[in-house]
N, CA, C and O atoms as a Maestro MAE file, in Angstrom:
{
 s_m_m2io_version
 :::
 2.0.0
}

f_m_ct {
 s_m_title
 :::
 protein
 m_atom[232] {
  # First column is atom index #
  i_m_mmod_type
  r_m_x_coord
  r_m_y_coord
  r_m_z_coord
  i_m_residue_number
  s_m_chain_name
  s_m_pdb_residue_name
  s_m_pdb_atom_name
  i_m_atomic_number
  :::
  1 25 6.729 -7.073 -12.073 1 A "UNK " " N  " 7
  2 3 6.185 -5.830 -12.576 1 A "UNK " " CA " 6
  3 2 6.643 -4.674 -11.683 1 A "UNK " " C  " 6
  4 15 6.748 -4.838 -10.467 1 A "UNK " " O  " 8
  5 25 6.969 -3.279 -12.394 2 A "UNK " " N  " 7
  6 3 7.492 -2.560 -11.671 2 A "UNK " " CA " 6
  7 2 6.259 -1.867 -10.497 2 A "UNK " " C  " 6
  8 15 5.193 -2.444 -10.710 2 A "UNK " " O  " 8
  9 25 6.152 -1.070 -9.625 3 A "UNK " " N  " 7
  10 3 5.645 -0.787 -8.360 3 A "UNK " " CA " 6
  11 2 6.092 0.945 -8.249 3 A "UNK " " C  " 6
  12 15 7.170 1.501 -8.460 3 A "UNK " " O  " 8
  13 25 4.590 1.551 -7.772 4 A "UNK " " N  " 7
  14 3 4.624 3.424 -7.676 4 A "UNK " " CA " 6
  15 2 3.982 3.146 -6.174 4 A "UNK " " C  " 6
  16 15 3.250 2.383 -5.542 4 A "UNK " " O  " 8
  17 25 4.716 4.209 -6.087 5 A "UNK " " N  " 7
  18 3 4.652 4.716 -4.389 5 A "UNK " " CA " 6
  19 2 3.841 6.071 -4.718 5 A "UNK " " C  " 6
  20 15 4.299 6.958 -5.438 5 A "UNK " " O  " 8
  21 25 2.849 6.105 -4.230 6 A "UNK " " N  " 7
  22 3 1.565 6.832 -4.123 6 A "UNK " " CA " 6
  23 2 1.536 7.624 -2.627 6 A "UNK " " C  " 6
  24 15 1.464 7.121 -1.506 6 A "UNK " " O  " 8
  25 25 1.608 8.881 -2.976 7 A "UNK " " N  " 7
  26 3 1.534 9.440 -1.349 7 A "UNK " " CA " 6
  27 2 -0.070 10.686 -1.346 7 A "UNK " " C  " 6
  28 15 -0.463 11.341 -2.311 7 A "UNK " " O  " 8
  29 25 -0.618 10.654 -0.074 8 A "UNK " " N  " 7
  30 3 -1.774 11.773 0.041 8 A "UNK " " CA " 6
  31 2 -1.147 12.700 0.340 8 A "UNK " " C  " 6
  32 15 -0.324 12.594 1.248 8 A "UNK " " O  " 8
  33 25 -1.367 14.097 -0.436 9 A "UNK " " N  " 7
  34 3 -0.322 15.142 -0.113 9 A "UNK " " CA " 6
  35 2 -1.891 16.076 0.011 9 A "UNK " " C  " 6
  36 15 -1.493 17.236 -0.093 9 A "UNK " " O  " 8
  37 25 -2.858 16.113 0.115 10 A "UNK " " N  " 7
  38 3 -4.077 16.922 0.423 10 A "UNK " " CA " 6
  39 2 -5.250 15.918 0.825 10 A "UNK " " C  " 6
  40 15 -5.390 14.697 0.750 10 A "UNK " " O  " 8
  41 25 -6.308 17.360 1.449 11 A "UNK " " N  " 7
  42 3 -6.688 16.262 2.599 11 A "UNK " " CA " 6
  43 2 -8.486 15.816 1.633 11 A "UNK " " C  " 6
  44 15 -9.038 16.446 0.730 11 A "UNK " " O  " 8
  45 25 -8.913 14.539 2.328 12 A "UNK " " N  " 7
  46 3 -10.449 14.346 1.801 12 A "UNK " " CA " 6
  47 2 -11.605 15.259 1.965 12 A "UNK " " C  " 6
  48 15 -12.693 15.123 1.405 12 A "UNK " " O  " 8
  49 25 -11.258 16.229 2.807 13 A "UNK " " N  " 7
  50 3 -11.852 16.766 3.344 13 A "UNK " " CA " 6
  51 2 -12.976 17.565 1.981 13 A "UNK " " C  " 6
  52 15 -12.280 18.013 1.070 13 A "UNK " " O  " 8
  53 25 -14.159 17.727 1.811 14 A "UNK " " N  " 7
  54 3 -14.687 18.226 1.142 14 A "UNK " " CA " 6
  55 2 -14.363 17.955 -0.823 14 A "UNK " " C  " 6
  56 15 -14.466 18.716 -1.786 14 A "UNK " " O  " 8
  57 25 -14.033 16.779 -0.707 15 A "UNK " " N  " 7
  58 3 -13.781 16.203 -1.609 15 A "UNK " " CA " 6
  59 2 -15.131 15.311 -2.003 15 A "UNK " " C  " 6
  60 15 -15.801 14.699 -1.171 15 A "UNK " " O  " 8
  61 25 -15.365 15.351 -3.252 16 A "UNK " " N  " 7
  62 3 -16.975 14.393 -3.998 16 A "UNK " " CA " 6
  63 2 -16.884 12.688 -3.211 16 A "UNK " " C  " 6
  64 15 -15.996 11.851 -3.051 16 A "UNK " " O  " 8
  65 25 -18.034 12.779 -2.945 17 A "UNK " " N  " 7
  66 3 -17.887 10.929 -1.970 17 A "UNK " " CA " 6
  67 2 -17.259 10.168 -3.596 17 A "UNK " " C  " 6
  68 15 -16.138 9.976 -3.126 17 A "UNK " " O  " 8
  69 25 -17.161 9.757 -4.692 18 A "UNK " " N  " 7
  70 3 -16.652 9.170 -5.698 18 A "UNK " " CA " 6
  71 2 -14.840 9.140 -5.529 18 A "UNK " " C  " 6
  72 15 -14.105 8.152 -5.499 18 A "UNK " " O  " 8
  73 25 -14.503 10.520 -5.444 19 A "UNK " " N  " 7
  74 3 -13.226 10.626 -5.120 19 A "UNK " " CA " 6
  75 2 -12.602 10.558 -4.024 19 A "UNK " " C  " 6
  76 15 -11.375 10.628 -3.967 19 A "UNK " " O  " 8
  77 25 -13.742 10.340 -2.498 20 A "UNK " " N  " 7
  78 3 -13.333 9.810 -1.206 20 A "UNK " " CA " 6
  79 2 -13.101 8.195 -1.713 20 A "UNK " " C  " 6
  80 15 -11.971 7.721 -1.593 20 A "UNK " " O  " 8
  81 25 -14.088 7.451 -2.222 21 A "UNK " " N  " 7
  82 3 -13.854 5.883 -2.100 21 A "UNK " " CA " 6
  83 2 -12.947 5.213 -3.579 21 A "UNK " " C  " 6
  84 15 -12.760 4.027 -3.853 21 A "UNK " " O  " 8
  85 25 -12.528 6.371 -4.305 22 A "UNK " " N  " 7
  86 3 -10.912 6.210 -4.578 22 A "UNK " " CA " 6
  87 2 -10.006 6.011 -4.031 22 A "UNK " " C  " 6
  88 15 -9.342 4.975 -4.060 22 A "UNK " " O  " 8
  89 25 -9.716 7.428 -3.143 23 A "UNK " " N  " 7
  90 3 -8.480 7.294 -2.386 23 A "UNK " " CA " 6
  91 2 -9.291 5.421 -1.573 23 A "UNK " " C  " 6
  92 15 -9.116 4.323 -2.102 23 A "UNK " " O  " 8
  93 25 -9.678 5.542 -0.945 24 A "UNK " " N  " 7
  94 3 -10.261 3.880 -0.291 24 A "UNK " " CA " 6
  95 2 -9.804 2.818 -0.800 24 A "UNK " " C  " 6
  96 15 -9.348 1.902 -0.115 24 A "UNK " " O  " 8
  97 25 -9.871 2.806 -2.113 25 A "UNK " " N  " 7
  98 3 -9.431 1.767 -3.145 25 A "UNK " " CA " 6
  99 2 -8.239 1.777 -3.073 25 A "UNK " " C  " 6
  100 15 -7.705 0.733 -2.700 25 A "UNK " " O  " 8
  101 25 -7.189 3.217 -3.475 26 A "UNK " " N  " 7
  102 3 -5.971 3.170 -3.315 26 A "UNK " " CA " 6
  103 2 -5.523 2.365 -1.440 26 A "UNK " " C  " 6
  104 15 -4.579 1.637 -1.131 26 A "UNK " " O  " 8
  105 25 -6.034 2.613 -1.053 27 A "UNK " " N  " 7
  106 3 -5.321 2.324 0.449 27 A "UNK " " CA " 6
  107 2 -5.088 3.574 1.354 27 A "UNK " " C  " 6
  108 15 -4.594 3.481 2.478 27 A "UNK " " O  " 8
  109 25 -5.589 5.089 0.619 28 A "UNK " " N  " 7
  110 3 -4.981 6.193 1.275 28 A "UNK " " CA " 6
  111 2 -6.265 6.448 2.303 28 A "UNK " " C  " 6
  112 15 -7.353 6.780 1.831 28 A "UNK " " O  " 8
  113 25 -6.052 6.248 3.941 29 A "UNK " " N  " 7
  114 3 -6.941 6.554 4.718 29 A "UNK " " CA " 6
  115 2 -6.619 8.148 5.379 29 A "UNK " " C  " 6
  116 15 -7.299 9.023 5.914 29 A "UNK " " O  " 8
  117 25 -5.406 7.995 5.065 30 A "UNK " " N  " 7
  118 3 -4.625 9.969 6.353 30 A "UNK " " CA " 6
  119 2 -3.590 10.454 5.378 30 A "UNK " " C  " 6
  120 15 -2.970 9.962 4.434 30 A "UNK " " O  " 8
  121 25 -3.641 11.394 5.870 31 A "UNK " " N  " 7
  122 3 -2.588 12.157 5.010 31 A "UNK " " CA " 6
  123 2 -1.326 11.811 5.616 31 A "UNK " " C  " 6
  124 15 -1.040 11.326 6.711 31 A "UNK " " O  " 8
  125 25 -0.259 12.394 4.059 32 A "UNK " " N  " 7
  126 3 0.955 11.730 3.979 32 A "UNK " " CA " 6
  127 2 1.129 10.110 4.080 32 A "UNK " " C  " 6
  128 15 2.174 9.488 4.268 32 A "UNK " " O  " 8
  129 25 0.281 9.785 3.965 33 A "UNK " " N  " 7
  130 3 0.627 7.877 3.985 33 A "UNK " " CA " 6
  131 2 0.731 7.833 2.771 33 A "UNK " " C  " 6
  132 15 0.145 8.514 1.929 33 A "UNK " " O  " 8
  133 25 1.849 6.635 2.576 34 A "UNK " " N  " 7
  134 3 2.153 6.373 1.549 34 A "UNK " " CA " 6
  135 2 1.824 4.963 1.113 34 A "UNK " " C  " 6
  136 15 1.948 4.039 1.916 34 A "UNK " " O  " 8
  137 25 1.347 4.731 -0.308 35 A "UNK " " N  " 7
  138 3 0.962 3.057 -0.411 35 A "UNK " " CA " 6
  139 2 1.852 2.741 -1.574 35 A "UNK " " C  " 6
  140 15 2.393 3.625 -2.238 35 A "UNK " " O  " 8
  141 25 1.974 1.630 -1.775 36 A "UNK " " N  " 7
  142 3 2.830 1.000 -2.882 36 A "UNK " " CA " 6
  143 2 2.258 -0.129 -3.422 36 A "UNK " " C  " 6
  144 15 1.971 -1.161 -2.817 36 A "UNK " " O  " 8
  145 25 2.018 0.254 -5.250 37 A "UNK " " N  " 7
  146 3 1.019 -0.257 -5.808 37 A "UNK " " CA " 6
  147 2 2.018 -1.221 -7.288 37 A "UNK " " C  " 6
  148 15 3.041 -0.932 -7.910 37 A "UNK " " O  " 8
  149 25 1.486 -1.877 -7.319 38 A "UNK " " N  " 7
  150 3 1.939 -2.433 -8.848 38 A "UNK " " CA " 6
  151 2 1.715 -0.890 -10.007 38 A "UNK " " C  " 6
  152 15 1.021 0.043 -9.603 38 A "UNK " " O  " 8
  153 25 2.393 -0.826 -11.411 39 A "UNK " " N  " 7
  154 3 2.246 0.161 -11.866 39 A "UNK " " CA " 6
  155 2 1.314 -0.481 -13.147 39 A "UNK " " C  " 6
  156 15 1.849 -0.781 -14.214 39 A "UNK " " O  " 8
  157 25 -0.216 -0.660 -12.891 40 A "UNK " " N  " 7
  158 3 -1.172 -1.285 -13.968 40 A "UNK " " CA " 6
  159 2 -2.092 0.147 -14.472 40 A "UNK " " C  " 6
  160 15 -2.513 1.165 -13.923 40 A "UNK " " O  " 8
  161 25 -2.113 -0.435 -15.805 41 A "UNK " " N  " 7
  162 3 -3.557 1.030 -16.250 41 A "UNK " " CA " 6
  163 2 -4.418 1.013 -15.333 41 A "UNK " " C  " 6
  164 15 -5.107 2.030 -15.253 41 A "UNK " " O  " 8
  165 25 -4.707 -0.176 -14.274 42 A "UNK " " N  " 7
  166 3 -5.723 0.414 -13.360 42 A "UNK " " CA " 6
  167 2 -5.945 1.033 -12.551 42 A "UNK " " C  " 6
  168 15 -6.997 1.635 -12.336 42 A "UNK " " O  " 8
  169 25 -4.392 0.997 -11.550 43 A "UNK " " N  " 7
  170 3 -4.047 1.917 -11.120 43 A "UNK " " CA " 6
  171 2 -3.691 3.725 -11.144 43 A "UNK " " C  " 6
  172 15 -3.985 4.711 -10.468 43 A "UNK " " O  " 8
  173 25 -2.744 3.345 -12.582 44 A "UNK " " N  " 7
  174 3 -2.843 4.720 -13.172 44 A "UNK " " CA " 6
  175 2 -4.564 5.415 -13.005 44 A "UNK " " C  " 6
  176 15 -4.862 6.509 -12.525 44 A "UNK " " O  " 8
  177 25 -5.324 4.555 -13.472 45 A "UNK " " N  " 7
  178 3 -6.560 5.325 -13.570 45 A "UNK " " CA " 6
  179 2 -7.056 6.144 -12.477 45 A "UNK " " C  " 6
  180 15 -7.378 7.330 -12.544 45 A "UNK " " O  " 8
  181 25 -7.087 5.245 -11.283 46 A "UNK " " N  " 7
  182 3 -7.246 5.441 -10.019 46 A "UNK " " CA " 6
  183 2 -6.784 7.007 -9.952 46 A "UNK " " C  " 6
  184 15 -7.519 7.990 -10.048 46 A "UNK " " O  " 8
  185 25 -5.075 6.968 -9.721 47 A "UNK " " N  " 7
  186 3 -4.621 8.190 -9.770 47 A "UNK " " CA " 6
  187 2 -5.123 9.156 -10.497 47 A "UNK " " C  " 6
  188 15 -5.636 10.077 -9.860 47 A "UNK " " O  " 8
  189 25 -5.129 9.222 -11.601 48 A "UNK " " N  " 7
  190 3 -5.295 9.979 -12.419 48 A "UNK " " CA " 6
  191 2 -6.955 11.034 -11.693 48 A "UNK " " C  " 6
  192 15 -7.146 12.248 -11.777 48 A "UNK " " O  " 8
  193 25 -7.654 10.205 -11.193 49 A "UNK " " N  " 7
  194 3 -8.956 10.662 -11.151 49 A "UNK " " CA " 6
  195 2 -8.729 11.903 -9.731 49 A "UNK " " C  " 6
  196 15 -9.409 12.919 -9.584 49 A "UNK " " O  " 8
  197 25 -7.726 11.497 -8.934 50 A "UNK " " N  " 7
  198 3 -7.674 11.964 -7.773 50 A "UNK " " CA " 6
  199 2 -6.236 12.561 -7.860 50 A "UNK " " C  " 6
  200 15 -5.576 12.470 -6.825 50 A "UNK " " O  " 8
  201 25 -5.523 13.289 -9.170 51 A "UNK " " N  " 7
  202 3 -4.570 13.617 -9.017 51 A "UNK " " CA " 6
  203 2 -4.196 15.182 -8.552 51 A "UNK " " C  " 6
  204 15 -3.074 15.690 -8.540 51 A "UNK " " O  " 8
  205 25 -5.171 15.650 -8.261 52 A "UNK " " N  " 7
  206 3 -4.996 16.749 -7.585 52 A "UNK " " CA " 6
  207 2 -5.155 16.420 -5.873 52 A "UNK " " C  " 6
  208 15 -5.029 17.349 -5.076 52 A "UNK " " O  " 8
  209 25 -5.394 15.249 -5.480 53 A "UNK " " N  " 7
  210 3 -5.256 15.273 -3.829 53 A "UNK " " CA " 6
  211 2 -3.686 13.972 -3.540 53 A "UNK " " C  " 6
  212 15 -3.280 13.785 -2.393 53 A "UNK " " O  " 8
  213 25 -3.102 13.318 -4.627 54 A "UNK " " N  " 7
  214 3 -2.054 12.717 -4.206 54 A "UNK " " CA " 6
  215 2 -0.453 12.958 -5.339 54 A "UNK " " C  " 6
  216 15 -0.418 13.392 -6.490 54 A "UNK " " O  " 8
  217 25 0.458 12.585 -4.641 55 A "UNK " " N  " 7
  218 3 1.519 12.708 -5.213 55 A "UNK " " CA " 6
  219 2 2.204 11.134 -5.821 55 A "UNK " " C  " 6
  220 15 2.268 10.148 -5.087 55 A "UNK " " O  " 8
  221 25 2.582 11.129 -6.966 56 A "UNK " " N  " 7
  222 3 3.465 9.667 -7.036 56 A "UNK " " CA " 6
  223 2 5.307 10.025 -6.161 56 A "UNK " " C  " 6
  224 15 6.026 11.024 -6.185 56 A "UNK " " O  " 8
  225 25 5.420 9.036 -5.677 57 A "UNK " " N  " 7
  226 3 6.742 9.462 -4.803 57 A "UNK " " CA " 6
  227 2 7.577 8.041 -5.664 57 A "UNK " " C  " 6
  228 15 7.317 6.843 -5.776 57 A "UNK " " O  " 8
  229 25 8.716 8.978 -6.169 58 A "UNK " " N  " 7
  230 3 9.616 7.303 -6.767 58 A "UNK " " CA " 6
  231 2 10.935 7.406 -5.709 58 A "UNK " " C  " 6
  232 15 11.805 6.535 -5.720 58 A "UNK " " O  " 8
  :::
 }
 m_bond[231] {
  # First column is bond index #
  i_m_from
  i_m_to
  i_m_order
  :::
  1 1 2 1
  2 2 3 1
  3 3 4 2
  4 3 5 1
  5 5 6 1
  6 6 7 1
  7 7 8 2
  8 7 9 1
  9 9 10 1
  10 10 11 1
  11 11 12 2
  12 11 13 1
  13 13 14 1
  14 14 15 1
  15 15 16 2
  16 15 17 1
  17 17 18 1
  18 18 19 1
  19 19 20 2
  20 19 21 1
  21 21 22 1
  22 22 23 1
  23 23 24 2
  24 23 25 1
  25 25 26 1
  26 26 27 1
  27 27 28 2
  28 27 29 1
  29 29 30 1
  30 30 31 1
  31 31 32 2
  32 31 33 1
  33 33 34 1
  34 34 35 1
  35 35 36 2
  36 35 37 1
  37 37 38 1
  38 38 39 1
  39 39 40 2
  40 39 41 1
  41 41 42 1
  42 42 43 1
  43 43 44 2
  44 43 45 1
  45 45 46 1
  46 46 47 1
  47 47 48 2
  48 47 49 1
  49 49 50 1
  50 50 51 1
  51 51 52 2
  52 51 53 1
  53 53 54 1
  54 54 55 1
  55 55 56 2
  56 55 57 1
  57 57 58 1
  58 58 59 1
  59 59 60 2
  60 59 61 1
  61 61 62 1
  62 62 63 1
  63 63 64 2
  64 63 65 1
  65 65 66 1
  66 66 67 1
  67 67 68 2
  68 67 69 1
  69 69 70 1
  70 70 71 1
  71 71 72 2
  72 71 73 1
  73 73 74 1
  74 74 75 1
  75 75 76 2
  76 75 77 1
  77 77 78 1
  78 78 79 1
  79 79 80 2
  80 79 81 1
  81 81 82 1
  82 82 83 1
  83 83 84 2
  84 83 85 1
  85 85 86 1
  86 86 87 1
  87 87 88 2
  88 87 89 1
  89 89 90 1
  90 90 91 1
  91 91 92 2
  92 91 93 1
  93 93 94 1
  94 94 95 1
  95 95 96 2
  96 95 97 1
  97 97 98 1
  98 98 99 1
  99 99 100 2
  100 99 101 1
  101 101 102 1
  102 102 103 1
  103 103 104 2
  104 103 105 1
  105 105 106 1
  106 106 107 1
  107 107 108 2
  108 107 109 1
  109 109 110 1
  110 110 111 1
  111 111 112 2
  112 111 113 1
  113 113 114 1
  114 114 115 1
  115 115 116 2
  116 115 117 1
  117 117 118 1
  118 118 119 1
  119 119 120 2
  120 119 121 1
  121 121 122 1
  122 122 123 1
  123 123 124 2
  124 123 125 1
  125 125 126 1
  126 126 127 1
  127 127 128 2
  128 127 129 1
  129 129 130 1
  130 130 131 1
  131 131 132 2
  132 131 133 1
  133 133 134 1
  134 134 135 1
  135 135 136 2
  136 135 137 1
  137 137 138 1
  138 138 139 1
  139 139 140 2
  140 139 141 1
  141 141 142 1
  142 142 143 1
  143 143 144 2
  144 143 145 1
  145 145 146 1
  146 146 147 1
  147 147 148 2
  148 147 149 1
  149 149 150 1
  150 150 151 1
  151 151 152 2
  152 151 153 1
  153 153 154 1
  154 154 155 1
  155 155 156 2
  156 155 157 1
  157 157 158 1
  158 158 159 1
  159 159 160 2
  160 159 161 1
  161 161 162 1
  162 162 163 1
  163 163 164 2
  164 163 165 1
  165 165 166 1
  166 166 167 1
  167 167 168 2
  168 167 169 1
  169 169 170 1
  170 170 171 1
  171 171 172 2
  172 171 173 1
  173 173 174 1
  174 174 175 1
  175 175 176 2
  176 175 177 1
  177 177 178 1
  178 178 179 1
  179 179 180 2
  180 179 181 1
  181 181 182 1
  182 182 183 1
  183 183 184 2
  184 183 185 1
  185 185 186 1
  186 186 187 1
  187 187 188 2
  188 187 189 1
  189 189 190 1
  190 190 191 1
  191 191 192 2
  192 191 193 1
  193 193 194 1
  194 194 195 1
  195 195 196 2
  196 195 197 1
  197 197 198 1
  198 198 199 1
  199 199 200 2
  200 199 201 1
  201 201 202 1
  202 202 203 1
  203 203 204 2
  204 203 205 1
  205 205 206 1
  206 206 207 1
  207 207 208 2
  208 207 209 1
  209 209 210 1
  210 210 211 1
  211 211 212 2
  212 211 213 1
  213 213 214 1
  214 214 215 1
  215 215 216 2
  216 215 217 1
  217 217 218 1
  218 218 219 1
  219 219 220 2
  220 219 221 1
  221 221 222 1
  222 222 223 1
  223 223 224 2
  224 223 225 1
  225 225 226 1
  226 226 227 1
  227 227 228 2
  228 227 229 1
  229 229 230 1
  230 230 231 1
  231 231 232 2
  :::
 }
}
């Protein structure tokens, strides 16, 4: 299965605790880290919810 590279390009900082223990789920603890995920609707979802604090990097 193909695989998205997920990067934190803004910070948690003052972000809803729901959309802190997203990024958590994703793997994103600091900024600019990058994680690499299988590309599943569940993931997508993930993103999607928090797509104003990360970037997909291909």
């Amino acid at each position: 299965m193909a695989t998205i590279k997920i990067k934190q390009t803004k910070s948690r900082i003052g972000a809803p605790k729901d959309q802190k223990r997203t990024l958590d789920a994703l793997g994103l603890t600091k900024m600019h880290r990058v994680v690499e995920h299988e590309d599943t609707p569940a993931i997508m979802g993930l993103i999607r919810k928090v797509k104003h604090l990360v970037t997909v990097v291909e």
